[in-house]
VEXTI-156297 format. One record per residue (C-alpha): residue in three letters; x, y, z; residue number from 1. Coordinates in Angstrom, 2 decimals. Example, Ala and Ser with C-alpha at 12.3 -4.5 7.8 and 13.67 -1.06 7.14 Angstrom:
<Ala <12.30 -4.50 7.80> 1> <Ser <13.67 -1.06 7.14> 2> 
END
This chain:
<Unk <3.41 168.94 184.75> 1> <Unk <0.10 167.09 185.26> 2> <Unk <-2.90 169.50 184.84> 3> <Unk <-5.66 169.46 187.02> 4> <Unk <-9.15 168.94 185.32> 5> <Unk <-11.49 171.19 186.23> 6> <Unk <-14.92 170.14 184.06> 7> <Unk <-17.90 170.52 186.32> 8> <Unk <-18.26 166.75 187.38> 9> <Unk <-14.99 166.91 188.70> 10> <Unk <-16.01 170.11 190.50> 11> <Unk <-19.07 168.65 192.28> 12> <Unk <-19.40 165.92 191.72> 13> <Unk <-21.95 165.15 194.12> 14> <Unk <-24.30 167.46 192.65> 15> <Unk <-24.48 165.84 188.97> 16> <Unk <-27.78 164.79 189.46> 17> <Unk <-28.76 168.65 190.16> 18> <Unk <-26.89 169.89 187.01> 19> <Unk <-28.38 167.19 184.40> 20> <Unk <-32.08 168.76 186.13> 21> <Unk <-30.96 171.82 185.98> 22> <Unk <-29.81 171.74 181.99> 23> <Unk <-33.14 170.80 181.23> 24> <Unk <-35.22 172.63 183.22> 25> <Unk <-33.59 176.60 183.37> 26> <Unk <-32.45 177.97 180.14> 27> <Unk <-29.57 180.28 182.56> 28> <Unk <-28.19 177.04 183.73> 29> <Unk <-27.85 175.98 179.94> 30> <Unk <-26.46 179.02 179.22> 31> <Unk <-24.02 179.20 182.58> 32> <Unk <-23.09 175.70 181.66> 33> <Unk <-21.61 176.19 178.54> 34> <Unk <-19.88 178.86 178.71> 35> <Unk <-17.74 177.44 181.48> 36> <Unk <-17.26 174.38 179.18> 37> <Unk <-15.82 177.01 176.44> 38> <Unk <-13.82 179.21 179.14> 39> <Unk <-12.41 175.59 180.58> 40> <Unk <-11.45 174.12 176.94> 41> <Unk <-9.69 177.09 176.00> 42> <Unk <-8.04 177.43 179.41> 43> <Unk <-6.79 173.70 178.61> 44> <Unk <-6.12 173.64 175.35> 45> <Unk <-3.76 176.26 176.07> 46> <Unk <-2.15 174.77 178.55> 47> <Unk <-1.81 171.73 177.01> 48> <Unk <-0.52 173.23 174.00> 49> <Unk <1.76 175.18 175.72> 50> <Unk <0.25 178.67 173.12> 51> <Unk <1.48 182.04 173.33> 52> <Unk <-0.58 183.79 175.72> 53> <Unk <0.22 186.86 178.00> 54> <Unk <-0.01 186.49 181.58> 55> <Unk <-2.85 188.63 182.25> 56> <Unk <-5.02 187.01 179.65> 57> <Unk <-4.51 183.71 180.92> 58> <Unk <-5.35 185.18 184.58> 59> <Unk <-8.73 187.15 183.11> 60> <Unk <-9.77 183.90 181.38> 61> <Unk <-9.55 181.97 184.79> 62> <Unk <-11.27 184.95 186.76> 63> <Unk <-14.04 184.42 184.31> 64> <Unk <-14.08 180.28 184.79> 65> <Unk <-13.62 181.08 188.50> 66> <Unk <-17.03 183.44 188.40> 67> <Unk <-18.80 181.51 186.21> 68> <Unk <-18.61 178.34 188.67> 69> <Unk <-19.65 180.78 191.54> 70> <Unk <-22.84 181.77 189.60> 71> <Unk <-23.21 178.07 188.67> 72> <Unk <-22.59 176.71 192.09> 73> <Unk <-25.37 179.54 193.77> 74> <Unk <-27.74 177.93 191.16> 75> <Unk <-26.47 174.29 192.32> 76> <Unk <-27.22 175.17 196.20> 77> <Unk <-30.54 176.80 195.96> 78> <Unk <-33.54 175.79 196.68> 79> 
END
């Protein structure tokens, strides 16, 4: 099975521009940013990997990539 990647520039990749600015210039973006990059590894390191993980964690840890990109995305749009 081919996984889907699901960094940020794959995401929108029309607004990369807007997320290098925003990196650099709001310390929440930062923040935002990299916490989806750690939710996202782990999500695909595990299924890579093929680890031992229950069902529900697996599903919580995508909730939280799934919010995080919301949050990100309302910063993306603004303004």
């Amino acid at each position: 099975m081919e996984l889907l990647n699901h960094d940020l520039a794959h995401e929108f990749p029309q607004l990369i521009g807007k997320m290098r600015s925003l990196k650099l210039s709001s310390s929440r973006f930062l923040h935002l940013f990299n916490d989806y990059d750690a939710v996202n590894n782990a999500i695909t390191k595990i299924e890579q990997d093929g680890g031992a993980i229950a069902d529900e964690a697996m599903e919580n840890m995508k909730k939280k990539r799934l919010k995080i990109k919301d949050d990100i995305y309302q910063m993306l749009i603004a303004g």
